[in-house]
PDB file with one MODEL, atoms N, CA, C and O in Angstrom:
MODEL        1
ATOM      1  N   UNK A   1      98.106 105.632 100.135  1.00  0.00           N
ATOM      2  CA  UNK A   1      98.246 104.643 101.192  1.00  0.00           C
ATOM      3  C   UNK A   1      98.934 103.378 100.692  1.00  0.00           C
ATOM      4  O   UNK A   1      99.396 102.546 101.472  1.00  0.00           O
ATOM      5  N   UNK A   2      98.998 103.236  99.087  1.00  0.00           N
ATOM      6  CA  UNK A   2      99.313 101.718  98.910  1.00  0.00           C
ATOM      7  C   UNK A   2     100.980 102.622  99.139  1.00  0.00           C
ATOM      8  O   UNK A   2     101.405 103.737  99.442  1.00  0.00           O
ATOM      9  N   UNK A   3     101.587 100.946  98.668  1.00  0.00           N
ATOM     10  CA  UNK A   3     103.247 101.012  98.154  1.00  0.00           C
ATOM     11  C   UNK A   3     103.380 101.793  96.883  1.00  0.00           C
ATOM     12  O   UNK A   3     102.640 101.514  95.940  1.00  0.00           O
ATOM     13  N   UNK A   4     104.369 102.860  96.777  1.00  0.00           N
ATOM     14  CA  UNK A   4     104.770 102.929  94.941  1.00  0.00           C
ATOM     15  C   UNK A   4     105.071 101.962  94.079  1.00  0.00           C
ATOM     16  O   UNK A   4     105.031 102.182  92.868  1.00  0.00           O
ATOM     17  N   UNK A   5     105.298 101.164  94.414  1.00  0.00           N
ATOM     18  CA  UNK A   5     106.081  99.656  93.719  1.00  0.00           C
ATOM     19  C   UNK A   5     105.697  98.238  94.043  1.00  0.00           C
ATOM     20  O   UNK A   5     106.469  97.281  94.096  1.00  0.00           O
ATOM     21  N   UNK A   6     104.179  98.232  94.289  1.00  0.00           N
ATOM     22  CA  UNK A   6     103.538  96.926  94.014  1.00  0.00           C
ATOM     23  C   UNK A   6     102.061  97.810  93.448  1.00  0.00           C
ATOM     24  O   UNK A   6     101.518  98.867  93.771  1.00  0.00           O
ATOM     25  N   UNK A   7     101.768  96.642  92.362  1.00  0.00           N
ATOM     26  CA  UNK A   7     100.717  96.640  92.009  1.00  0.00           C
ATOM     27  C   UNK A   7      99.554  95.983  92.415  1.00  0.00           C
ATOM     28  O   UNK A   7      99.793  94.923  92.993  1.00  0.00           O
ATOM     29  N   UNK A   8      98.135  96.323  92.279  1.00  0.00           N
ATOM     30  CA  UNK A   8      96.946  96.030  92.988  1.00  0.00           C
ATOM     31  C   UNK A   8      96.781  94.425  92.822  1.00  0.00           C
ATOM     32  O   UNK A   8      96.299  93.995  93.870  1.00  0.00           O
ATOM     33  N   UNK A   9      96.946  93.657  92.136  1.00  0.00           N
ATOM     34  CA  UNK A   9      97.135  92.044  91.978  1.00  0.00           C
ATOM     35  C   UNK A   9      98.279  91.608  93.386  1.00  0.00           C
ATOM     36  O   UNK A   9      98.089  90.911  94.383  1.00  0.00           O
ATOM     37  N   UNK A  10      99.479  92.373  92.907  1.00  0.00           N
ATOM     38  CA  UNK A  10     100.154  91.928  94.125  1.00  0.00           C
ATOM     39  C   UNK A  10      99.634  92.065  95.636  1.00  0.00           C
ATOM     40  O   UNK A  10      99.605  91.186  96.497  1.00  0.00           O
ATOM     41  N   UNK A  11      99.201  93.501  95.730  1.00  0.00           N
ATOM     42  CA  UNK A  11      98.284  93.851  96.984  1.00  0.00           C
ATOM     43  C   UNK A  11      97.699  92.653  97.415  1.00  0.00           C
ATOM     44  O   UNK A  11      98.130  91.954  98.332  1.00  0.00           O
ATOM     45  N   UNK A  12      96.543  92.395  96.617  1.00  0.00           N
ATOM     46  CA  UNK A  12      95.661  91.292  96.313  1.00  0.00           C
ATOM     47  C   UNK A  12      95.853  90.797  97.225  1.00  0.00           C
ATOM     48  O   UNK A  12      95.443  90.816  98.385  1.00  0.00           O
ATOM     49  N   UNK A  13      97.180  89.850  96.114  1.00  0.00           N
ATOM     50  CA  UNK A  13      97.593  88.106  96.760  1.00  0.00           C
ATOM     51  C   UNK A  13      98.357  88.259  97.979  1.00  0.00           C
ATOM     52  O   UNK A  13      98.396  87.168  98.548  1.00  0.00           O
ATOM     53  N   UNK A  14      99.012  89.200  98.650  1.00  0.00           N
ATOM     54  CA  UNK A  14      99.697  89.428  99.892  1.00  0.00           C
ATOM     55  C   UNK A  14      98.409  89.505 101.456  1.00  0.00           C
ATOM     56  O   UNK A  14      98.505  88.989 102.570  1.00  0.00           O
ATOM     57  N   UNK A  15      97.110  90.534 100.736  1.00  0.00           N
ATOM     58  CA  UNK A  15      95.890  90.004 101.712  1.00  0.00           C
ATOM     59  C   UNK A  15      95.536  89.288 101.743  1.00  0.00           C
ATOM     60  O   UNK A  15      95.022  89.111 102.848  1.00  0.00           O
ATOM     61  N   UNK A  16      95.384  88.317 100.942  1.00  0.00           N
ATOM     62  CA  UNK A  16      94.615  86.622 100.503  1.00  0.00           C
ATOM     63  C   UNK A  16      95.741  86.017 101.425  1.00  0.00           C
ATOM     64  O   UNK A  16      95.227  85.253 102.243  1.00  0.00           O
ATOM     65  N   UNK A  17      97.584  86.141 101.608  1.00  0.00           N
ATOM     66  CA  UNK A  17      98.185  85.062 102.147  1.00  0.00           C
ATOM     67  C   UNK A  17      97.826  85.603 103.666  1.00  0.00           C
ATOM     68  O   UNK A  17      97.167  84.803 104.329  1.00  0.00           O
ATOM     69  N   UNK A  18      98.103  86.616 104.188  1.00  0.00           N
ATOM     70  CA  UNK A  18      98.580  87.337 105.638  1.00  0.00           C
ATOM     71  C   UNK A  18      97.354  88.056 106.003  1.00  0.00           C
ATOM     72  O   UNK A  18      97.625  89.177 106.433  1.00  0.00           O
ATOM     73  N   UNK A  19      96.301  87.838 105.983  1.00  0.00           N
ATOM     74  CA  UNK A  19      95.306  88.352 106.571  1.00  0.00           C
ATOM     75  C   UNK A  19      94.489  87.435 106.661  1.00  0.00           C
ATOM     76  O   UNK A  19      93.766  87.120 105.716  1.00  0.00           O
ATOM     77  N   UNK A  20      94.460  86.755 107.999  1.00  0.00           N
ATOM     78  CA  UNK A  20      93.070  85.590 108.301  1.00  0.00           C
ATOM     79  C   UNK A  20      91.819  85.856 108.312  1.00  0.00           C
ATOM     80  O   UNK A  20      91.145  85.039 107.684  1.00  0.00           O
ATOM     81  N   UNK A  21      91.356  86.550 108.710  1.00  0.00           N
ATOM     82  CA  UNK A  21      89.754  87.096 108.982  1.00  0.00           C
ATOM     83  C   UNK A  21      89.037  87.908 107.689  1.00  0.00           C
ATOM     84  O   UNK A  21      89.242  88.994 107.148  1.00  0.00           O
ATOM     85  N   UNK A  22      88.074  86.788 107.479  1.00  0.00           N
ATOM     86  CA  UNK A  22      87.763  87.340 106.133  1.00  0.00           C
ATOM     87  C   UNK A  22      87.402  88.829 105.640  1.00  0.00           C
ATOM     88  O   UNK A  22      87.666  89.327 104.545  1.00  0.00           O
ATOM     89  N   UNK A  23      86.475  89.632 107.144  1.00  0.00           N
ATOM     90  CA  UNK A  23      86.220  90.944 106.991  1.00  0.00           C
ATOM     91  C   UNK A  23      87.370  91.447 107.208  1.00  0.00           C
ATOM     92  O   UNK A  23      87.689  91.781 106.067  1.00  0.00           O
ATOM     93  N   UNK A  24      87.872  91.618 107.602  1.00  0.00           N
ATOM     94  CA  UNK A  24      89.621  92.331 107.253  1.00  0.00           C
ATOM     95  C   UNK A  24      90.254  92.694 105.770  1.00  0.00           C
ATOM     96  O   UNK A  24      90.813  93.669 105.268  1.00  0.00           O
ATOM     97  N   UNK A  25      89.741  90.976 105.220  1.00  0.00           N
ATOM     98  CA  UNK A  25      90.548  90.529 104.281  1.00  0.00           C
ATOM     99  C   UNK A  25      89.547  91.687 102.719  1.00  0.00           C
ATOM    100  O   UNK A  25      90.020  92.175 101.693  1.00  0.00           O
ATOM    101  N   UNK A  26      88.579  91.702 103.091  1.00  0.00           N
ATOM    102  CA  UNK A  26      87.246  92.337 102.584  1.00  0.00           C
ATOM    103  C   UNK A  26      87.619  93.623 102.549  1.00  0.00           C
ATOM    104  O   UNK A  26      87.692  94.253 101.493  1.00  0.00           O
ATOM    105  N   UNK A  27      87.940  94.216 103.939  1.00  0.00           N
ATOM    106  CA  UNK A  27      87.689  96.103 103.772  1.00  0.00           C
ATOM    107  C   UNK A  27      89.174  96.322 103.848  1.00  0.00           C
ATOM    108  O   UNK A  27      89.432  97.459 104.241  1.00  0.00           O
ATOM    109  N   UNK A  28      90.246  95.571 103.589  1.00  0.00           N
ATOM    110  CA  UNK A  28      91.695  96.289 103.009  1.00  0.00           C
ATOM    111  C   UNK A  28      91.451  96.204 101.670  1.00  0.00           C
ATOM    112  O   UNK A  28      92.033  96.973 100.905  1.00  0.00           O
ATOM    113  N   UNK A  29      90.544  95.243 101.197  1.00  0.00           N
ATOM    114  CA  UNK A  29      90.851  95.002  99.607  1.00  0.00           C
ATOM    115  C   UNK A  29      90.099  96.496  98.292  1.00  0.00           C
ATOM    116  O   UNK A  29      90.473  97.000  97.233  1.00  0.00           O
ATOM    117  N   UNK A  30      88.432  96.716  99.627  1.00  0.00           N
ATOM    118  CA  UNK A  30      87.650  98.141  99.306  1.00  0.00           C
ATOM    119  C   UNK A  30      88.922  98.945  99.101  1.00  0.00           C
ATOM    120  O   UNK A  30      89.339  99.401  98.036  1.00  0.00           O
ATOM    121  N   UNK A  31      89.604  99.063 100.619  1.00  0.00           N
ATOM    122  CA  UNK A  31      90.540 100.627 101.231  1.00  0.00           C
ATOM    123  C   UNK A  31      91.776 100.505  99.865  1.00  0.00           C
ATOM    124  O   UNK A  31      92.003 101.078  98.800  1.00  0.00           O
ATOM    125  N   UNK A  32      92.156  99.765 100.407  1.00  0.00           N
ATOM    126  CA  UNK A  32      93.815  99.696  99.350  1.00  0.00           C
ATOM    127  C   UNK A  32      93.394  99.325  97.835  1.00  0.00           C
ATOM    128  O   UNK A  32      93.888 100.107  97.022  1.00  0.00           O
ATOM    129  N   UNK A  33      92.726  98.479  97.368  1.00  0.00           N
ATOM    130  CA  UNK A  33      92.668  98.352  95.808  1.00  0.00           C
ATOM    131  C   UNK A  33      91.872  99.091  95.484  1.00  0.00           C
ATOM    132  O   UNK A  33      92.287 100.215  95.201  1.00  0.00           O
ATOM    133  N   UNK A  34      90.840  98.910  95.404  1.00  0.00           N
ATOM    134  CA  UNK A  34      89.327  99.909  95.018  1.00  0.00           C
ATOM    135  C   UNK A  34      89.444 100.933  95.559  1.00  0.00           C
ATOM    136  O   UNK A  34      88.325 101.426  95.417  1.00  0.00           O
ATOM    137  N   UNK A  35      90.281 101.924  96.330  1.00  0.00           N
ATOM    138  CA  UNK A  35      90.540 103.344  97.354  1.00  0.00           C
ATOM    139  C   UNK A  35      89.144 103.769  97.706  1.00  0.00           C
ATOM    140  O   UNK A  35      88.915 104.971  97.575  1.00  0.00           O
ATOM    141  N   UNK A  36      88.010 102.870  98.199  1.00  0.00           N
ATOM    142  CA  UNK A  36      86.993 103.569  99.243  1.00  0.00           C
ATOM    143  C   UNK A  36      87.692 103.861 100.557  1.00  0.00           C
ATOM    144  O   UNK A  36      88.517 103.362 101.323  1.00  0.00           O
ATOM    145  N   UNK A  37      86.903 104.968 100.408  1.00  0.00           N
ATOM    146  CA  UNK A  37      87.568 105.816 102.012  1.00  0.00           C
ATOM    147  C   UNK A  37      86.983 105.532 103.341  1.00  0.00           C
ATOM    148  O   UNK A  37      85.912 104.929 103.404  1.00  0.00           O
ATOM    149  N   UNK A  38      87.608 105.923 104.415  1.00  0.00           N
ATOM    150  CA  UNK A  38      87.093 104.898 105.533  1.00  0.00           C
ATOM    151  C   UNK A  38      85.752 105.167 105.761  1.00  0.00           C
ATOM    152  O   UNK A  38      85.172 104.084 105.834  1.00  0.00           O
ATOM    153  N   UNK A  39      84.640 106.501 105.975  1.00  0.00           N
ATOM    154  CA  UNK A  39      83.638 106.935 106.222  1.00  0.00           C
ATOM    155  C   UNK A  39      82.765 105.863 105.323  1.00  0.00           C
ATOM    156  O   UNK A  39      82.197 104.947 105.918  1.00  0.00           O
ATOM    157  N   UNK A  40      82.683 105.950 104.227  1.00  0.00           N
ATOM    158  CA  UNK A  40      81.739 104.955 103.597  1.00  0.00           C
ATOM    159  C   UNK A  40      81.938 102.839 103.784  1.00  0.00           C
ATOM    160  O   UNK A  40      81.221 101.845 103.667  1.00  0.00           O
ATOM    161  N   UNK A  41      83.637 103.240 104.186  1.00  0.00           N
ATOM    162  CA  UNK A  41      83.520 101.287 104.873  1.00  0.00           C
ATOM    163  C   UNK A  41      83.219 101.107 106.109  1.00  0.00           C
ATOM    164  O   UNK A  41      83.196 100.054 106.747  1.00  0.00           O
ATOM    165  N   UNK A  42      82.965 102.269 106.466  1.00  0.00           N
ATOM    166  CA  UNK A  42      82.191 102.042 108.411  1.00  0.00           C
ATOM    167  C   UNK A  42      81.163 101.631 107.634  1.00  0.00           C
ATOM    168  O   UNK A  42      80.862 100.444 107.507  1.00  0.00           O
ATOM    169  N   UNK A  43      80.395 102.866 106.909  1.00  0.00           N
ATOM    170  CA  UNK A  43      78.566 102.725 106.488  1.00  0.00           C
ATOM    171  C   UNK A  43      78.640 100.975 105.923  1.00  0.00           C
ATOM    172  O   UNK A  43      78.064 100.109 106.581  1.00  0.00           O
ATOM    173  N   UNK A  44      79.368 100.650 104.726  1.00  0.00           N
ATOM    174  CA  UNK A  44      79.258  99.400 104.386  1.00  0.00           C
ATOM    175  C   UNK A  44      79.281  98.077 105.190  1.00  0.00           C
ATOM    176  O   UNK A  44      78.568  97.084 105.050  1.00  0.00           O
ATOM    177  N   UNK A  45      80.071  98.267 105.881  1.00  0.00           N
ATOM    178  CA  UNK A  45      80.724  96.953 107.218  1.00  0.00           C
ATOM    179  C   UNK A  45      79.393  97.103 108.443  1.00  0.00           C
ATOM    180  O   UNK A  45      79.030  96.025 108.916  1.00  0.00           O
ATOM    181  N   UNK A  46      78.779  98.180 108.881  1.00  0.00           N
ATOM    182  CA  UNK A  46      78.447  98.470 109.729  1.00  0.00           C
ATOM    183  C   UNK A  46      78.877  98.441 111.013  1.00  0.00           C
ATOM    184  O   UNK A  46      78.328  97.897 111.971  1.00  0.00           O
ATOM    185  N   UNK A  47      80.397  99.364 110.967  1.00  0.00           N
ATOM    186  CA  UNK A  47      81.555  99.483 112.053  1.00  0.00           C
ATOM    187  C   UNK A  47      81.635 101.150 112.051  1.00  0.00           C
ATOM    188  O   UNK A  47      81.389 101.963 111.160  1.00  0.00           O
ATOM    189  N   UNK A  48      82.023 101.290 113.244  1.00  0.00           N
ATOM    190  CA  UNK A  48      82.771 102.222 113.711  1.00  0.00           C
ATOM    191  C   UNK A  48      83.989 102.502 112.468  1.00  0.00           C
ATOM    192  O   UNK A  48      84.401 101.633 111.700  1.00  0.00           O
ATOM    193  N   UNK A  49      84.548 104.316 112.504  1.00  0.00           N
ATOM    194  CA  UNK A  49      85.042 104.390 111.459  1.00  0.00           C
ATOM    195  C   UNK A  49      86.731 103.901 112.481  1.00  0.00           C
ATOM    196  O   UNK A  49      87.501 103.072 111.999  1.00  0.00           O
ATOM    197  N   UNK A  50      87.002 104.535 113.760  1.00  0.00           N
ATOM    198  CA  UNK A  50      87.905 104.032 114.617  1.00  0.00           C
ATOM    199  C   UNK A  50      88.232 102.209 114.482  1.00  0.00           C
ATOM    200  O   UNK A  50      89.269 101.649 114.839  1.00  0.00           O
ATOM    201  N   UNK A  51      87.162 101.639 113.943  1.00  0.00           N
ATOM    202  CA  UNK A  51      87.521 100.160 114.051  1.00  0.00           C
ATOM    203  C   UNK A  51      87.908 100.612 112.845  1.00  0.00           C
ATOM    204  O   UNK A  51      89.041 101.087 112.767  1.00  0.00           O
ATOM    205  N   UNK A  52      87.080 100.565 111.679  1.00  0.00           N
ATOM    206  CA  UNK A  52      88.281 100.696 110.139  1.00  0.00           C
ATOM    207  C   UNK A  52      89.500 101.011 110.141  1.00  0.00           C
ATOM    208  O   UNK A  52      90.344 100.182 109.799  1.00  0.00           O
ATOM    209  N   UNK A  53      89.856 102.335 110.546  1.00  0.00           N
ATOM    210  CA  UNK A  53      90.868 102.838 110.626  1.00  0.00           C
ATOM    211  C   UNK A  53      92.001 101.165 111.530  1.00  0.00           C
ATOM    212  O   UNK A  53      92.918 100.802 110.793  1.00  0.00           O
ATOM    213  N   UNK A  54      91.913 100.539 112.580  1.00  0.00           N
ATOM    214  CA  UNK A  54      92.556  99.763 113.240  1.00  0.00           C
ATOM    215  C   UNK A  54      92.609  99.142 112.186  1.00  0.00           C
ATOM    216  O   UNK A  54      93.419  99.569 111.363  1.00  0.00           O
ATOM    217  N   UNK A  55      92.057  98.327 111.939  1.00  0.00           N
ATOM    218  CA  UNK A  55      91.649  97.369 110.527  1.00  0.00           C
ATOM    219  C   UNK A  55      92.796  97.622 109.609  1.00  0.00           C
ATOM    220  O   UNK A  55      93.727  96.816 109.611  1.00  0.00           O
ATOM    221  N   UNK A  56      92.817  98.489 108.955  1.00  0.00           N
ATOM    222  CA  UNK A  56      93.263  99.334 107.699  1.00  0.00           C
ATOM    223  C   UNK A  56      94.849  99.611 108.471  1.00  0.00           C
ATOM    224  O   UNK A  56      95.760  98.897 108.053  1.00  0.00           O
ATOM    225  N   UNK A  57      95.123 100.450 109.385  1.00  0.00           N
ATOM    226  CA  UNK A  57      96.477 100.382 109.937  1.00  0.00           C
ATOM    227  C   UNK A  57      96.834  99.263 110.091  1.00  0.00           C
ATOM    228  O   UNK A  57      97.642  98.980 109.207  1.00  0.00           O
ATOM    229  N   UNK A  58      96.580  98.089 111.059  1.00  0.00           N
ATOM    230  CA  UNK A  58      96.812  97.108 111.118  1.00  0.00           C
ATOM    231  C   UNK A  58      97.486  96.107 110.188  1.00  0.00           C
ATOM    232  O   UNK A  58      98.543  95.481 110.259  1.00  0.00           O
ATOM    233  N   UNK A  59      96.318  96.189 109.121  1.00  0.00           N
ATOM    234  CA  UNK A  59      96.721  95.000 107.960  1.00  0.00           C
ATOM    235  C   UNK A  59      97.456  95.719 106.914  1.00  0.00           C
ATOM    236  O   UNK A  59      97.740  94.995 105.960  1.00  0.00           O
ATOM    237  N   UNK A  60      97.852  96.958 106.819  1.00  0.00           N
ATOM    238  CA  UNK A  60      98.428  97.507 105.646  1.00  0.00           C
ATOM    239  C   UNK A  60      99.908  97.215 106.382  1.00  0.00           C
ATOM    240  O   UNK A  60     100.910  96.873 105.753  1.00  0.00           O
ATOM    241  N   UNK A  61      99.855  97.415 107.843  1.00  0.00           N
ATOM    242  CA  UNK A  61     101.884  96.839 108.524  1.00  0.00           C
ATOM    243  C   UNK A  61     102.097  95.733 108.177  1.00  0.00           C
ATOM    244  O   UNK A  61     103.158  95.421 107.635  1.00  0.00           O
ATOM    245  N   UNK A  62     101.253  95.001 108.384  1.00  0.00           N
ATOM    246  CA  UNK A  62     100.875  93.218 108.075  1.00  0.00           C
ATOM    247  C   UNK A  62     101.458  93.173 107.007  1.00  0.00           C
ATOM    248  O   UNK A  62     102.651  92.920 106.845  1.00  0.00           O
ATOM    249  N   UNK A  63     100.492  93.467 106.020  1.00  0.00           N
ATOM    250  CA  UNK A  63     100.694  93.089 104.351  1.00  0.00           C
ATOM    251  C   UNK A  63     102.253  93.693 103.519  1.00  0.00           C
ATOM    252  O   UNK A  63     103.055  93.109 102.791  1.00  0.00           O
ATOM    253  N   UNK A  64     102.197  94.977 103.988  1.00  0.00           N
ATOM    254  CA  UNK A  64     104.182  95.686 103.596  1.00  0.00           C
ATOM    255  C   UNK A  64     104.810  95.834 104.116  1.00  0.00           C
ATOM    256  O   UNK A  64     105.422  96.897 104.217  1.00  0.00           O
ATOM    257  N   UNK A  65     105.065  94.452 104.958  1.00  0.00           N
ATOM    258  CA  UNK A  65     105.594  94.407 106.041  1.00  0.00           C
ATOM    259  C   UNK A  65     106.485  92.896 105.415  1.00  0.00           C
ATOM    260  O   UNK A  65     107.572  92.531 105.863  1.00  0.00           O
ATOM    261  N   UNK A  66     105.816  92.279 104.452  1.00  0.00           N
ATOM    262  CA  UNK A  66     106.199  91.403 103.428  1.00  0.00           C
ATOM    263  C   UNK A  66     106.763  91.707 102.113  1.00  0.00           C
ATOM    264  O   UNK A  66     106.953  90.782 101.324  1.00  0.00           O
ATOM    265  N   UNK A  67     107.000  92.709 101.853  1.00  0.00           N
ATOM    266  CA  UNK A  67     106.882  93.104 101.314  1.00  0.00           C
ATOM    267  C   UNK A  67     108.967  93.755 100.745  1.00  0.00           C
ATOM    268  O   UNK A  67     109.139  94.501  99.782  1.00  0.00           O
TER     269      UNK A  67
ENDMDL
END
């Protein structure tokens, strides 16, 4: 799911600039750096796995979209 050609620091600092909402900013950093999968960031967040998934699509266009 990440880019071939940025590394997890860069990831990082691109969610820290372009993602306002801190739980956002929280379960791209699980999904994309740490690769927890969406089933266990529903259980963690206590969300729907359909909201993760939005979440996770959402901010990954966001973020390499700067990219």
């Amino acid at each position: 799911m990440t880019h071939p050609d940025i590394s997890n620091s860069e990831i990082a600092k691109l969610i820290s600039e372009w993602i306002h909402s801190e739980r956002d900013r929280k379960i791209l950093k699980r999904r994309l750096i740490d690769g927890i999968y969406i089933e266990p960031l529903a259980e963690e967040f206590d969300m729907s796995v359909s909201q993760i998934k939005r979440i996770i699509v959402k901010g990954s266009r966001t973020i390499f979209s700067k990219i």
